[in-house]
C-alpha positions in Angstrom: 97.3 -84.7 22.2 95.6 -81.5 21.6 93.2 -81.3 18.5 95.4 -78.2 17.8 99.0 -78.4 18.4 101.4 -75.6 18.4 104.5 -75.2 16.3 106.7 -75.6 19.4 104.8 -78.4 21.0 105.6 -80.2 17.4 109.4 -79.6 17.6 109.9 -80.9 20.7 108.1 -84.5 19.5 109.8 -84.9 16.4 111.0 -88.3 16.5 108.7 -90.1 18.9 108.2 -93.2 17.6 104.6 -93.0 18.1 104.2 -89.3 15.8 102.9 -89.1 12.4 103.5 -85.6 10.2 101.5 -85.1 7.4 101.6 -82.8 4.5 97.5 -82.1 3.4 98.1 -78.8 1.3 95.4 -78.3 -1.7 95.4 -75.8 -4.5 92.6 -74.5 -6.8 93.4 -74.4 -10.6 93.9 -70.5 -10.6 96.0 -70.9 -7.4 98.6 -71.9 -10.0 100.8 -74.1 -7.2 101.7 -77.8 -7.4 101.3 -79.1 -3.7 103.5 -82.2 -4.2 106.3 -79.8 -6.0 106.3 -77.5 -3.3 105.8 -80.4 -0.6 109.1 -82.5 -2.3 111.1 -78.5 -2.3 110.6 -78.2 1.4 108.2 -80.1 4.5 108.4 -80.3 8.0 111.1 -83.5 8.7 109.4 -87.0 8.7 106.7 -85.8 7.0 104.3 -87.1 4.4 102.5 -85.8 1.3 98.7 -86.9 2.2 96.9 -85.9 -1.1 93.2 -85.1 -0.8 92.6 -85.7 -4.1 93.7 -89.6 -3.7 91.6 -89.3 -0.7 88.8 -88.4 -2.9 85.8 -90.7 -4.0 86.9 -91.8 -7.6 82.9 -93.0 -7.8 81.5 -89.8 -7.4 81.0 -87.0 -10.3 81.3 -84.4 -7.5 84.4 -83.0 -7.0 86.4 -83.9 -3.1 83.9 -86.2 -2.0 84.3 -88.2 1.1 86.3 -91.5 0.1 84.6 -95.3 1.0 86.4 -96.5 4.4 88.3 -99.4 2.0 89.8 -96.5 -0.3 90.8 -94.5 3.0 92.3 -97.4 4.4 94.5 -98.0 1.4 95.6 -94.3 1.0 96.6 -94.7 4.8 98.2 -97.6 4.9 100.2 -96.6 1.5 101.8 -93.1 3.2 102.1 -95.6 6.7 99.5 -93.9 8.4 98.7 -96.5 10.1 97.0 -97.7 13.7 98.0 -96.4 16.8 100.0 -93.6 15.7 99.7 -90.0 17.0 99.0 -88.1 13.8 99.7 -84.2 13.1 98.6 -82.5 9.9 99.6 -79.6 8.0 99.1 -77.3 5.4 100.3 -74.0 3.3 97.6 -73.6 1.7 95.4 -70.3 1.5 91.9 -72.6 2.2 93.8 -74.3 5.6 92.7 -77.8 4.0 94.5 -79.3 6.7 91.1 -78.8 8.0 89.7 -81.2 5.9 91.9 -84.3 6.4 91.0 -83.4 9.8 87.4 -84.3 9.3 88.0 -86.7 6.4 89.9 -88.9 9.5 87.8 -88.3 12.4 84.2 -88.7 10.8 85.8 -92.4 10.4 86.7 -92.6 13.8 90.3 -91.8 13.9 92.1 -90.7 17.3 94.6 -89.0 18.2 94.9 -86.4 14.8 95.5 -82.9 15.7 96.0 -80.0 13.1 99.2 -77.9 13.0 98.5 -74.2 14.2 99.9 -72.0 11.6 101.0 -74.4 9.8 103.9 -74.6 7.0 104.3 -71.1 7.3 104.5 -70.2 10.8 106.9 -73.4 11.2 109.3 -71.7 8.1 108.8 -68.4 9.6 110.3 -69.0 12.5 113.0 -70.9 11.0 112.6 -74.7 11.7 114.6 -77.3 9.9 112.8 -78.2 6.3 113.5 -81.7 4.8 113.7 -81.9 0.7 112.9 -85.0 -1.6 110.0 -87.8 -0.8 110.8 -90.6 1.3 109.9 -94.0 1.3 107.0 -95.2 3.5 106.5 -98.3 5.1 102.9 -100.0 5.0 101.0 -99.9 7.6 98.1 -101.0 8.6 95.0 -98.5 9.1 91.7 -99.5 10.5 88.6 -97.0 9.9 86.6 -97.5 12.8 83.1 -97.2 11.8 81.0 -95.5 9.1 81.5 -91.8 8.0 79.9 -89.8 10.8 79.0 -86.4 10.4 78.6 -86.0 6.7 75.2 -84.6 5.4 73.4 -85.5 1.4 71.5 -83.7 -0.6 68.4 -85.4 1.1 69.5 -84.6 4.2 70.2 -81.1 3.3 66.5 -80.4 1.6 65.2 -82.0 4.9 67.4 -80.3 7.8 66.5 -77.6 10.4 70.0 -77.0 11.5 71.9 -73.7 11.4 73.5 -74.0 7.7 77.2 -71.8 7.6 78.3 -71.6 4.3 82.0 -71.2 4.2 82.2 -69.4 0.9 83.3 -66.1 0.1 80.8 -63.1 0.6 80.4 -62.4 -2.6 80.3 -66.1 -3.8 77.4 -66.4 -1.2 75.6 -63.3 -2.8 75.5 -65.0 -6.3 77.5 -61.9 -7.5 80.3 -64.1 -9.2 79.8 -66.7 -11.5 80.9 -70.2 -10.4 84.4 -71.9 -11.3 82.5 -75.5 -12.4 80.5 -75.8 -15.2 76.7 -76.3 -14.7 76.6 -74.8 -11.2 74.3 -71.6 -10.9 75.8 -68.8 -8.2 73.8 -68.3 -5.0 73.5 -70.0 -1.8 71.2 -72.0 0.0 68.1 -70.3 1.3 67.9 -69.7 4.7 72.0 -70.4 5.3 74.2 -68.1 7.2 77.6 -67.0 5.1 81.1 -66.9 7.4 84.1 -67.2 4.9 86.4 -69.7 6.2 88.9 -66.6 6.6 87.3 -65.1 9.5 88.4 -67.8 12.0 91.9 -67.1 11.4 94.0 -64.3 12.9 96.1 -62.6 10.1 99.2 -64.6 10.9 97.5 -67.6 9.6 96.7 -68.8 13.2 93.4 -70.4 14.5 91.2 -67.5 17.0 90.2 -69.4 19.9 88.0 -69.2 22.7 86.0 -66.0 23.2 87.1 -64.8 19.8 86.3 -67.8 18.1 83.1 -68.0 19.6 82.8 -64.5 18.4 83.3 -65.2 14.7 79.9 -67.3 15.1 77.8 -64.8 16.9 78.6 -62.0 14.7 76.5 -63.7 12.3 74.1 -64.6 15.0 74.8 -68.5 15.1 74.4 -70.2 17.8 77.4 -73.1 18.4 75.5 -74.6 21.0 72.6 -75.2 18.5 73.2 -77.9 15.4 75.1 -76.3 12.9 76.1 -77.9 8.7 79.0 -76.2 7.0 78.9 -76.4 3.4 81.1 -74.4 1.1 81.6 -74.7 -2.8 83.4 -78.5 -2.5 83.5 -79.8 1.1 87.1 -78.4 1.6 86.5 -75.4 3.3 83.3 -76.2 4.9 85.8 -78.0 7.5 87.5 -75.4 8.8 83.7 -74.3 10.2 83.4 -78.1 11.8 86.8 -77.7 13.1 86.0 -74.6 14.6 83.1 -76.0 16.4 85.5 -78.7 17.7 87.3 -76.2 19.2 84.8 -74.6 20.9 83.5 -78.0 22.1 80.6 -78.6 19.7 80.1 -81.2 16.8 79.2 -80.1 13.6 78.3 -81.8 10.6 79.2 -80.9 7.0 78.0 -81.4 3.5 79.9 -82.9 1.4 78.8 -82.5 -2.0 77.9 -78.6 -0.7 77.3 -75.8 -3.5 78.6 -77.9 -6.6 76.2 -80.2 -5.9 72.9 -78.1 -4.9 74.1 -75.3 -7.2 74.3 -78.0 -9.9 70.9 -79.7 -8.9 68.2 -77.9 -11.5 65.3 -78.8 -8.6 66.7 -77.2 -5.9 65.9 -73.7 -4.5 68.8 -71.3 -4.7 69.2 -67.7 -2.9 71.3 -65.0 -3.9 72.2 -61.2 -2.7 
C-alpha cells in the first residue's frame, strides 16, 4: 500500500478484511466545527473516529503532544486498530491533520498506514456512499513497535543544525499576529525557513507530488535531501512538511512541542519580520 492512496484505489478495497478507515479530522476553537458531530453526520463506510486529542499526552502542559507508546496502544486497541491491519486515514479538516496521525503512527513503527488523497471532501465530491451514526468497535490488539522516532525537544531544537521549516502561516511566522495561547510571544525561530502547510496542496485539496512538490521546498531554498525539522504552532501541521518529505523519499523529523513551546520559553531566542 501506497503511503498516499487515491479516492478510487479506496473504493475498490472497502471490505477487505485486512483494511482499516480512519476518521483523524481536527478543528481550532475559532474553526467553530465539532469533528465527532460532523464525523457521526456523515464518514467514509467502516470508518472510525481516531481523535487526536485522546491521542494526546494527558502529561504534558503543551498542547498535541506525542502520546507514551502504552496510551497509543490503548487508543488503538479501543477504535480496533489493531496489528496487522492495513490502515487508511482521513480528514476534512482545513490543517489536513490526517497528516499528523500519519506521523503520530509511524514514528512508533507502524506499517502499512497511508493517508487518503483529498480526503473527505474529494471522496463526497465525487459522490461516494457516506455512512451515519458511530459503530461499535471490537478490541484489538495494537503493538507500538519501538520508541517514538523522529520527534525533536526543546534541547534538541537549541542544539540542531538542520534545515528548520516552520509550517505556520506567513504572517504568524513574521510575528505580525498575536498568538491564540496565552503566554506565547509571536515570531519564529531564528534561522528557520517559513512554508505554510497550504503550499503543498493543489487547490482541490490534493497533495502536489513529484517535481512540484519538490518545488514547494526549493522555492524557499530547502534542500530535501539535506535534514530538515518541521515545527509549526502545535505539532499538527508541522506533519504535513514530514509527510511531504516522505513523499519525496526523505525523512524528516518534527518538533513536537514547536512554537507554543519555544514561543512560551522566556530563555529562548525569538525572530520576527
Amino acid at each position: 500500500m501506497d503511503a498516499l492512496v487515491s479516492t478510487e484505489w479506496l473504493a475498490s478495497q472497502i471490505g477487505a478484511a485486512d483494511l482499516r478507515i480512519a476518521d483523524a479530522s481536527w478543528f481550532l476553537p475559532e474553526h467553530g466545527r465539532d469533528a465527532k458531530a460532523e464525523f457521526a453526520a456523515g464518514h467514509i463506510p467502516g470508518a472510525v473516529f481516531m481523535d487526536l486529542d485522546a491521542f494526546a499526552d494527558k502529561r504534558s502542559s503543551l498542547p498535541s503532544t506525542m502520546p507514551p507508546p502504552e496510551q497509543l496502544a490503548s487508543r488503538m486497541a479501543a477504535l480496533g486498530l489493531g496489528d496487522g491491519c492495513r490502515l487508511v486515514i482521513y480528514d476534512d479538516s482545513p490543517l489536513h491533520t490526517a497528516a499528523r496521525a500519519w506521523f503520530m503512527l509511524t514514528a512508533f513503527g507502524t506499517p502499512d498506514v497511508a493517508i487518503l488523497d483529498g480526503g473527505l471532501a474529494k471522496w463526497k465530491t465525487e459522490g461516494r456512499p457516506l455512512e451515519r451514526g458511530v459503530a461499535d468497535t471490537k478490541l484489538r490488539h495494537f503493538t507500538p513497535r519501538h520508541a517514538a522516532q523522529g520527534v525533536r525537544s526543546l534541547a534538541d531544537m537549541k542544539a540542531t543544525s538542520d534545515q528548520i521549516v516552520d509550517a505556520r502561516s506567513p504572517a504568524r511566522f513574521a510575528g505580525l499576529e498575536p498568538e491564540p495561547r496565552p503566554g506565547v510571544v509571536p515570531g519564529h525561530i531564528p534561522g528557520s525557513r517559513n512554508l505554510p502547510y497550504r503550499d503543498f496542496f493543489h487547490d482541490d485539496g490534493t497533495w502536489k507530488r513529484d517535481s512540484a512538490l519538490r518545488a514547494v521546498f526549493e522555492g524557499e531554498g530547502i534542500e530535501v535531501e539535506r535534514p530538515i525539522t518541521a515545527t509549526c504552532g502545535s505539532g499538527i501541521t508541522a506533519a504535513v512538511v514530514v509527510f511531504a518529505a516522505h513523499l519525496l523519499g526523505h525523512k524528516a523529523s518534527l518538533y513536537d512541542g514547536s512554537w507554543a513551546e519555544w514561543g512560551g520559553d522566556p530563555d529562548t531566542p525569538k525572530a520576527s519580520a
